[in-house]
MMTF fields as JSON, N, C-alpha, C and O atoms, coordinates in Angstrom:
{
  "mmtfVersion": "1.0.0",
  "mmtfProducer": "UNKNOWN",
  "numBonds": 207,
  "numAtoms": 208,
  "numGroups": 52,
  "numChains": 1,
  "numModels": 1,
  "chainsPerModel": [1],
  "groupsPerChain": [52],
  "chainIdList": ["A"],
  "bondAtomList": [4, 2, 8, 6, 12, 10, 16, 14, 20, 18, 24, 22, 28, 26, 32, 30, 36, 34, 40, 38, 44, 42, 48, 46, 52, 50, 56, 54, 60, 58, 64, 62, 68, 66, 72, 70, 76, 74, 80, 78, 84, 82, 88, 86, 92, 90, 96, 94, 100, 98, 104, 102, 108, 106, 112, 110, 116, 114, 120, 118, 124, 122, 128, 126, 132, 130, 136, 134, 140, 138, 144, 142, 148, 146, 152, 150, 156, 154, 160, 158, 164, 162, 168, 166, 172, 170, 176, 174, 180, 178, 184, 182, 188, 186, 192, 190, 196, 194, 200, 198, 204, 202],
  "bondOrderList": [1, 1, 1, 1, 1, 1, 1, 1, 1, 1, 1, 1, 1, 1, 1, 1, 1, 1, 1, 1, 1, 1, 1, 1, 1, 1, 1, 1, 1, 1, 1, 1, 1, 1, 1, 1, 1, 1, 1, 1, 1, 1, 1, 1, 1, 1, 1, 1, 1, 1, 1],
  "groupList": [{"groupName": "UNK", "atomNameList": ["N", "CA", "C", "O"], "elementList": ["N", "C", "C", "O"], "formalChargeList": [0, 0, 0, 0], "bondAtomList": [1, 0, 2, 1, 3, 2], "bondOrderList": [1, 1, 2], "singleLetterCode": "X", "chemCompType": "L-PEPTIDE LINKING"}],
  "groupTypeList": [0, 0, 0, 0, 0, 0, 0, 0, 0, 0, 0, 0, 0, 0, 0, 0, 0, 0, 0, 0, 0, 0, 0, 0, 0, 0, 0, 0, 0, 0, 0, 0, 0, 0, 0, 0, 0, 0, 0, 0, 0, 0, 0, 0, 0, 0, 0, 0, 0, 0, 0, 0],
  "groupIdList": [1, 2, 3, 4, 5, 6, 7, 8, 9, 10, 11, 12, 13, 14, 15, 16, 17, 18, 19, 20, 21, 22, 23, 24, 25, 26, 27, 28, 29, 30, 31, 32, 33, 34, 35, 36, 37, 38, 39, 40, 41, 42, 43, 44, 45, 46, 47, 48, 49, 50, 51, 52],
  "secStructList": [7, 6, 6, 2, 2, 2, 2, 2, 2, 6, 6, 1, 1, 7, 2, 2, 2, 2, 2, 2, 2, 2, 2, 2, 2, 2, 2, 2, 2, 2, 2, 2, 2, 2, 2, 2, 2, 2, 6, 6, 1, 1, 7, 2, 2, 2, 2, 2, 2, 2, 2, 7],
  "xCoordList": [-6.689, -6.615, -6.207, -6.74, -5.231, -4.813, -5.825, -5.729, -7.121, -8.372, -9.071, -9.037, -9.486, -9.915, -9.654, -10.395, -7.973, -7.48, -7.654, -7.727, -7.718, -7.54, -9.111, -9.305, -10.272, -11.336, -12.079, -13.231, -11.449, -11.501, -11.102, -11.651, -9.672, -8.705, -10.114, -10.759, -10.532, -11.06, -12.749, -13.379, -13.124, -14.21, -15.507, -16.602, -14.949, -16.186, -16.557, -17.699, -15.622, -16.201, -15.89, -15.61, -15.821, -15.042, -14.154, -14.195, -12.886, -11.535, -12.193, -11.71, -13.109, -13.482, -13.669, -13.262, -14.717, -15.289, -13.726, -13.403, -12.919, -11.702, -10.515, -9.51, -10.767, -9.724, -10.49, -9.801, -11.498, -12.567, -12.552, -12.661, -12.459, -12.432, -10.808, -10.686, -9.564, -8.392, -7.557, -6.337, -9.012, -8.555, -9.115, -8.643, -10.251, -10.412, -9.827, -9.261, -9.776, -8.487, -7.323, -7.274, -6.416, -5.519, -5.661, -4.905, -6.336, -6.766, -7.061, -6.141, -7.921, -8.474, -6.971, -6.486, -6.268, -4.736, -3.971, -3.617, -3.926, -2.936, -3.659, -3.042, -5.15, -5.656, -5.373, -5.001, -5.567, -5.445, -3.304, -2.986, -2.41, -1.436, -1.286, -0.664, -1.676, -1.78, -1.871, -1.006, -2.923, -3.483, -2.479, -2.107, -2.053, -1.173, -0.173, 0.281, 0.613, 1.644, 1.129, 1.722, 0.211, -0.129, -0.589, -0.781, -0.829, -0.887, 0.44, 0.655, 0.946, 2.471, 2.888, 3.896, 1.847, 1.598, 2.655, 2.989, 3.132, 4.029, 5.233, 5.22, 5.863, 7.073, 7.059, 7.057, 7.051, 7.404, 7.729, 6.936, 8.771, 9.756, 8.915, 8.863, 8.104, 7.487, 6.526, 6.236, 6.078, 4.474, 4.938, 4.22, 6.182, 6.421, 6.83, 6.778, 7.133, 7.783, 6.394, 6.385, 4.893, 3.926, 2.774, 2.001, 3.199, 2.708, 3.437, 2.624, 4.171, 5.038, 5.236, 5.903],
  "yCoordList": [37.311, 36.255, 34.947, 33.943, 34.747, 33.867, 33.141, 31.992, 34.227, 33.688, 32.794, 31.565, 33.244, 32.742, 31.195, 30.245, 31.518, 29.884, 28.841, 27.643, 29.537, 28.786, 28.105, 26.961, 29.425, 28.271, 27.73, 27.32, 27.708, 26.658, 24.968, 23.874, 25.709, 24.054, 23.645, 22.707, 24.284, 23.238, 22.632, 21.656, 23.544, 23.299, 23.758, 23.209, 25.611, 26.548, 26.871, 27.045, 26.898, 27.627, 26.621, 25.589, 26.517, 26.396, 26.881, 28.101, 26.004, 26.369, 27.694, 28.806, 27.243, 28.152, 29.727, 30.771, 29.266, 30.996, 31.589, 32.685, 30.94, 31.409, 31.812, 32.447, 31.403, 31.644, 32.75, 33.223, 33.183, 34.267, 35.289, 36.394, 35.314, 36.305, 36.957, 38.135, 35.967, 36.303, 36.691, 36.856, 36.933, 37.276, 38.426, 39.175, 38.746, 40.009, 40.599, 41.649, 40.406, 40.942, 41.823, 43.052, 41.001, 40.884, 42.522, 43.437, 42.614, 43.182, 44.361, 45.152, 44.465, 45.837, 46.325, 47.324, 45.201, 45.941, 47.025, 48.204, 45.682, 46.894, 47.803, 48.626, 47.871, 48.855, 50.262, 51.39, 49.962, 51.469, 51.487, 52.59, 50.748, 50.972, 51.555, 52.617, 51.135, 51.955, 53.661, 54.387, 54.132, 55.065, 55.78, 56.924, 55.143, 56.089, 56.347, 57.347, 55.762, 56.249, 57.389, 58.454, 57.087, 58.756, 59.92, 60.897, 59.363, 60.663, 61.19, 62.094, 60.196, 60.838, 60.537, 60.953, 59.71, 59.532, 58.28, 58.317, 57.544, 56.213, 56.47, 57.212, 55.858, 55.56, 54.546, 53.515, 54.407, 53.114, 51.807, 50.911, 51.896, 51.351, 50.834, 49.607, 51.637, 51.311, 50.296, 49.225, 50.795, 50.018, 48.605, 47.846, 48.152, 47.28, 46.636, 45.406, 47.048, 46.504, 45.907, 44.681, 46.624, 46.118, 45.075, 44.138, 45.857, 44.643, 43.38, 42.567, 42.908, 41.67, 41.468, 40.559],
  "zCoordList": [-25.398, -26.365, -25.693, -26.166, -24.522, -23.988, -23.2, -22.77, -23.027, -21.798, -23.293, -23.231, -24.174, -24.837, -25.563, -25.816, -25.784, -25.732, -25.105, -25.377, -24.116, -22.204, -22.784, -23.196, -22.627, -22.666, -23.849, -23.708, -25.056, -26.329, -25.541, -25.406, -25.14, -24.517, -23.805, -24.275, -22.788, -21.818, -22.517, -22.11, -23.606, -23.91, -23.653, -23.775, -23.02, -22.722, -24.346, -24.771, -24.946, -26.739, -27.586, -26.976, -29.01, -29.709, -30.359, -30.517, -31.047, -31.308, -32.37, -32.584, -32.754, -34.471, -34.171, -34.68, -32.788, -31.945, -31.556, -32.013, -30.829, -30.245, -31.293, -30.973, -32.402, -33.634, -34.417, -35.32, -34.328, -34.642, -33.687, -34.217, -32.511, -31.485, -31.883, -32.219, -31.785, -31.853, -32.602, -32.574, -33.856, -35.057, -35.312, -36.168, -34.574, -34.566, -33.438, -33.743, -32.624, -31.445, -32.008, -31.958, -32.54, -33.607, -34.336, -34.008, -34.964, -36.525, -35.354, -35.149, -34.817, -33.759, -33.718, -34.249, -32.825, -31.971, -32.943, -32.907, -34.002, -35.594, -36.238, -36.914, -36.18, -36.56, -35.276, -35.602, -34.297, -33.499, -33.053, -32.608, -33.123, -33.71, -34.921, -34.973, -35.784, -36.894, -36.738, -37.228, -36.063, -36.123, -35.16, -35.422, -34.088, -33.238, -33.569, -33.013, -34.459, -35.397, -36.474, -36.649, -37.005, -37.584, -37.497, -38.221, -35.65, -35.045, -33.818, -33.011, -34.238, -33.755, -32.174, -31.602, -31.633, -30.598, -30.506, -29.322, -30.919, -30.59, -31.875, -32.857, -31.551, -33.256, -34.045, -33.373, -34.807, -35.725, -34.8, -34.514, -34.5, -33.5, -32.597, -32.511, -31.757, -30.714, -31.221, -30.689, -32.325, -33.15, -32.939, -32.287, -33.481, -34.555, -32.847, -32.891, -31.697, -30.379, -30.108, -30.211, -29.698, -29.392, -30.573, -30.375, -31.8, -32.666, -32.838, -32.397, -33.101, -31.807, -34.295, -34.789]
}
């Protein structure tokens, strides 16, 4: 997500593509967090450490 910022700033994309990429970024991450908590594989705790 940070590469993506990087090249909105300089003007490889736009802010719109890079706020669209990082928003699905985003949503992916807590979706398979999600899932590893109900499979017992991480803790709550941990989720909530890497979902920031």
């Amino acid at each position: 997500m940070a590469r993506s910022r990087k090249r909105a700033k300089k003007g490889f994309c736009s802010k719109e593509e890079s706020d669209d990429f990082c928003a699905k970024s985003e949503a992916a991450l807590q979706s398979y967090l999600d899932k590893q908590v109900k499979e017992g594989a991480i803790t709550p705790a941990e989720r909530k450490a890497f979902g920031r």
